[in-house]
N, C-alpha and C positions, 0 to 999 in steps of 0.2 A: 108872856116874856119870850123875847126868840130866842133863838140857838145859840147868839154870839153874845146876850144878855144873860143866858144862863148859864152859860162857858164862865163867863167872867164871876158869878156867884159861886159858880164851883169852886173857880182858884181861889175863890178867897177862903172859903170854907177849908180848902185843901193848907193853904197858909196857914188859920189859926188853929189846924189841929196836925201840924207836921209832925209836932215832935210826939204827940200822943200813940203812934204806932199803932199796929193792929190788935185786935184782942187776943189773950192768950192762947197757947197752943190746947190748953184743956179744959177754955170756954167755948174754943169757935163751934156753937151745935153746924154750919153752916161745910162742917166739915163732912159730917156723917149725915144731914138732909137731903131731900131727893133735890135733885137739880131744875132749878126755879129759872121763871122765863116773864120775866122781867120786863114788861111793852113798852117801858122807858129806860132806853139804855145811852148811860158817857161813853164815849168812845176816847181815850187818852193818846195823846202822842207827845212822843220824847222833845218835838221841837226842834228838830233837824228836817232837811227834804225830805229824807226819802220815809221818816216816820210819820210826818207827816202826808204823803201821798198815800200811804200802808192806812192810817186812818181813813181817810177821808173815801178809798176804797171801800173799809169796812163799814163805814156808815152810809155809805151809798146801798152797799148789799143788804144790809138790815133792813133800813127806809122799804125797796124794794119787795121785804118781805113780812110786811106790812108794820115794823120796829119806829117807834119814831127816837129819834139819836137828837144826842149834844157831843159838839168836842171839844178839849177840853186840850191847851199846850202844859205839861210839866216837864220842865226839862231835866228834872234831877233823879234819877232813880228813888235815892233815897225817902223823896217825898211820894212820888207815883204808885210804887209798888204798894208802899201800906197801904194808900187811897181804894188800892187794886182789893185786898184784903177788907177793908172794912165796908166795900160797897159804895164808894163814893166814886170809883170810876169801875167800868163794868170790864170794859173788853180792852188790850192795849197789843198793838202789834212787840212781838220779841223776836229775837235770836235764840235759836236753841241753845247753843256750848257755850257765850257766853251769859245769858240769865240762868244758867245750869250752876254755873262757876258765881255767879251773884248769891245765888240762893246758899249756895253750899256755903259761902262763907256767912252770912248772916247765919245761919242753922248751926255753925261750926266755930265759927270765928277765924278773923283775917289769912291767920298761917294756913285754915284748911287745906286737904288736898285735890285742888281743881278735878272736876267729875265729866267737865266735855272735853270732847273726843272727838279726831277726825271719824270716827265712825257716828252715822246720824242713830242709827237704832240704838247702841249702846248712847248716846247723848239723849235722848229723847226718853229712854226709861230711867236714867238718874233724875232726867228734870222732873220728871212725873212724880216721882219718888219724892221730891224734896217740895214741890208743887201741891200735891195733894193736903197734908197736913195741914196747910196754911188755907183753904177754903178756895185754892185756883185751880181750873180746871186748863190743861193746855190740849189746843185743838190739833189736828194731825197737819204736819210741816206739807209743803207745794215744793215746787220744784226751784224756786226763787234760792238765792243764798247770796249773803251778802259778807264776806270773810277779807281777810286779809289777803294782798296781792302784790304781787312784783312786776315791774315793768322796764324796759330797755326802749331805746330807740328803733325803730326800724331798721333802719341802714346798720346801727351796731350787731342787731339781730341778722341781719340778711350775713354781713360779713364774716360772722362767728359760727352761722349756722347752726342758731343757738331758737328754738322750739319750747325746750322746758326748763325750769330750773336745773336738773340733771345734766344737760347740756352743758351749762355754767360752770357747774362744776367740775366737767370731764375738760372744756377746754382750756382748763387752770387758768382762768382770766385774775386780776386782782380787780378788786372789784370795792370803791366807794361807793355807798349804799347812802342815797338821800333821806331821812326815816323820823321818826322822834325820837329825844334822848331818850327814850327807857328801850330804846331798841336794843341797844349796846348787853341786856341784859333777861330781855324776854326769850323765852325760851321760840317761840314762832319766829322771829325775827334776826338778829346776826350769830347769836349763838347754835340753831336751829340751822340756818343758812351752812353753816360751818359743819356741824354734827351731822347733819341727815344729807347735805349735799356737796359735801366736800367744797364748796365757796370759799374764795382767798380773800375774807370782806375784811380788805386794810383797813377802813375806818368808817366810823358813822358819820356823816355828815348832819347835825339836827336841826333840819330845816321843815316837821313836821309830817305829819302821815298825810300822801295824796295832796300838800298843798301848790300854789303856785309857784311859790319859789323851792320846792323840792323839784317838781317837773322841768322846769326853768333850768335846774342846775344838770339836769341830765341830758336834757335838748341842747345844752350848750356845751355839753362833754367835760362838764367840771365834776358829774358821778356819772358812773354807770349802770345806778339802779336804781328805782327809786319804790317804796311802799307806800301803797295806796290801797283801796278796792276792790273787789269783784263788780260794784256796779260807777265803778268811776266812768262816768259820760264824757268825761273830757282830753283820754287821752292822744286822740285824734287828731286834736288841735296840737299838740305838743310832739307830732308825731311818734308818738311812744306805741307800744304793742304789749303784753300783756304776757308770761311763760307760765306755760302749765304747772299748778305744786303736783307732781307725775306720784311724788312720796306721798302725798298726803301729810304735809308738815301740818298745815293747819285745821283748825277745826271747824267744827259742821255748826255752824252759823246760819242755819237753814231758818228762814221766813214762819213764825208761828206765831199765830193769835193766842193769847192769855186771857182766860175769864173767871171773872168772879160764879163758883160755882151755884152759889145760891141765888143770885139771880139772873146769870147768864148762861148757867149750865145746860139749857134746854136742847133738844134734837132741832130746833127751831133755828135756835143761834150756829148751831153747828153744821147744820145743812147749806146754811143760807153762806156763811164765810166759806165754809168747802168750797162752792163753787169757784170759788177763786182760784184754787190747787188744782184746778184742770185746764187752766187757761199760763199763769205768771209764771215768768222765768225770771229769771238772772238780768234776759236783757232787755226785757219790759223793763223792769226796774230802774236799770242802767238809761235808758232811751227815757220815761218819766222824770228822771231828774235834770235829765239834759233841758228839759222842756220847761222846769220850773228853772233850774239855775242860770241857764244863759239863753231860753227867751223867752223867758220873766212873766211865765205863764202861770195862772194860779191853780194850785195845787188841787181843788176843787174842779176845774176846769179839766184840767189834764187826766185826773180818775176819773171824773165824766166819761171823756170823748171815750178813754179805754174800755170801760168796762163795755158801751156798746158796740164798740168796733167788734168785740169779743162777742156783742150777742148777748150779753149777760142782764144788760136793762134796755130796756126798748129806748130808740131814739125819739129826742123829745124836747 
C-alpha cells in the first residue's frame, strides 16, 4: 500500500473512532513506559499550508533517518489530538501557547485558565505539564513562531513614524482595525491593543484574520490596521509592513513537534526533527508558504528543495 493509500485508511480509521477518545488517564501504561521508537511512523497535519509544509518537513527528516512515514490531513483538533494519544498518528507539528491553552482546557474545562504565555519557557513547562499525562512527549521549540500580527501600510507607517505597536499608540492615531469578530473581545487583539498599548482602536472592522479583503481594506485606507500573522507571505503585495508587539501582547506560539511517547519517544525521533531547530525561522516559514500559496507549488516540493538548500538531506 503507498503513502497516499494508507493516509486515506488512516482517515478513515481516524473517522470511525473519533468520538472514542483516548484511553484513560489511569490506564495509559504508555505514560510511565520507556519511550518507544516506532520504524513506522503518521506524520499528522492540521490541513492548512503552513502545517502542512511543518509535516511534510518532518517526514522528510524521519525518511532521512532511516523512519519510513505516512501523512495523514485532519483538520480538526478535536479528532487529531486523541489520534495523537491513542497512537494512531505519531508526530504532529504544534504551537506552544496555544496547544498549551487546548490542553488546559480539555484537562480543565472550557472556562479554564489559559496557561500560554508571552514567555516561551514558562509556556513550554505548562505544556509539558499538561502533555505528559496524556502519553505526548513535546519536542524542544526552533526559532520559527508563528502568532498573531499587526500590520499598516508602508506609506501610513513611514508618515507616522510608526516601528512598533508602542509607536501607535504614543502617536494617538484612531485606529480601525481589520480582524475577526471575536477580536472585539480577545484579550491579544483590541482589548490588549487598548490595555497594553494605549491604541485608540474606534472599531473592529470583521473582515477576518490576515484575509484578502481585510488587507484590501487597509491598502485602500478604509482601516488602518489590520491582523494577520507572523509568517504572512503576502503582505508585500498589499504593501503592508508588519509593527513589532515591543510588550510582548502576544503569546509564544513557537513551532514544536508533538509525539506519541510510546512510540515516538525515541532519542531517534528527537534528534532527527531537532535538526530542524537549527536551520527554521519565522521567515523560512513565511517564504514556504508564499511558495505553496501563490506559486502553487507543492508542499512536498517546497520542504524538499529547503531542507537541502539547508544541507540537511542530500540533493537528489
Amino acid at each position: 500500500m503507498n503513502r497516499v493509500r494508507r493516509a486515506l485508511a488512516a482517515l478513515a480509521l481516524l473517522a470511525a473512532t473519533a468520538c472514542a477518545g483516548g484511553p484513560s488517564l489511569e490506564n495509559r501504561g504508555e505514560v510511565t513506559a520507556p519511550p518507544g521508537d516506532s520504524r513506522d511512523l503518521t506524520v499528522g497535519s492540521a490541513g492548512f499550508t503552513e502545517s502542512d509544509l511543518l509535516a511534510q518537513l518532518y517526514a522528510l527528516l524521519l525518511e532521512h533517518a532511516g523512519y519510513s512515514t505516512d501523512l495523514i490531513s485532519v483538520t480538526n483538533r478535536e479528532i487529531y489530538e486523541p489520534a495523537l494519544e491513542n497512537g494512531q498518528i505519531d508526530v504532529v507539528p504544534e504551537y506552544a501557547a496555544t496547544f498549551a491553552d487546548w490542553l488546559g482546557a480539555k484537562a480543565h474545562g472550557a472556562d479554564a485558565k489559559p496557561v500560554g504565555s508571552p514567555d516561551l519557557t514558562t509556556t513550554m513547562k505548562a505544556l509539558r505539564e499538561l502533555a505528559a499525562p496524556r502519553g505526548l512527549t513535546v519536542l524542544d521549540p526552533g526559532r520559527a513562531v508563528d502568532q498573531n500580527a499587526f500590520a499598516v501600510t508602508a506609506a501610513y507607517a513611514k508618515k507616522h513614524g510608526l516601528r512598533t505597536l508602542s509607536d501607535v499608540g504614543a502617536a494617538k492615531l484612531p485606529v480601525r482595525l481589520a480582524a475577526g469578530d471575536e477580536c472585539v473581545q480577545r484579550p491579544y487583539c483590541a482589548p490588549g491593543l487598548r490595555s497594553t498599548y494605549g491604541i485608540d482602536v474606534v472599531a473592529v472592522d470583521p473582515k477576518g484574520v490576515g484575509t484578502t479583503q481585510a488587507k484590501q481594506a487597509v491598502q485602500s485606507g478604509q482601516d488602518q490596521m489590520v491582523l494577520t500573522t507572523t509568517t504572512d507571505a503576502t503582505l508585500d503585495q498589499f504593501g503592508l509592513v508588519l509593527l513589532e508587539d515591543d510588550k510582548k501582547l502576544q503569546n509564544a506560539d513557537y513551532v514544536v513537534p508533538v509525539v506519541n511517547r510510546a512510540r515516538a519517544g525515541s532519542a531517534g525521533v528527537r534528534d532527527a526533527l531537532g535538526r530542524l531547530n537549527t536551520v527554521l525561522t519565522t521567515a523560512d516559514l513565511a517564504s514556504m508558504n508564499e511558495q505553496v500559496d501563490s506559486w502553487r507549488r507543492l508542499p512536498e516540493d517546497v520542504a524538499r528543495a529547503y531542507l537541502e538548500a539547508k544541507k540537511l538531506l542530500p540533493k537528489g
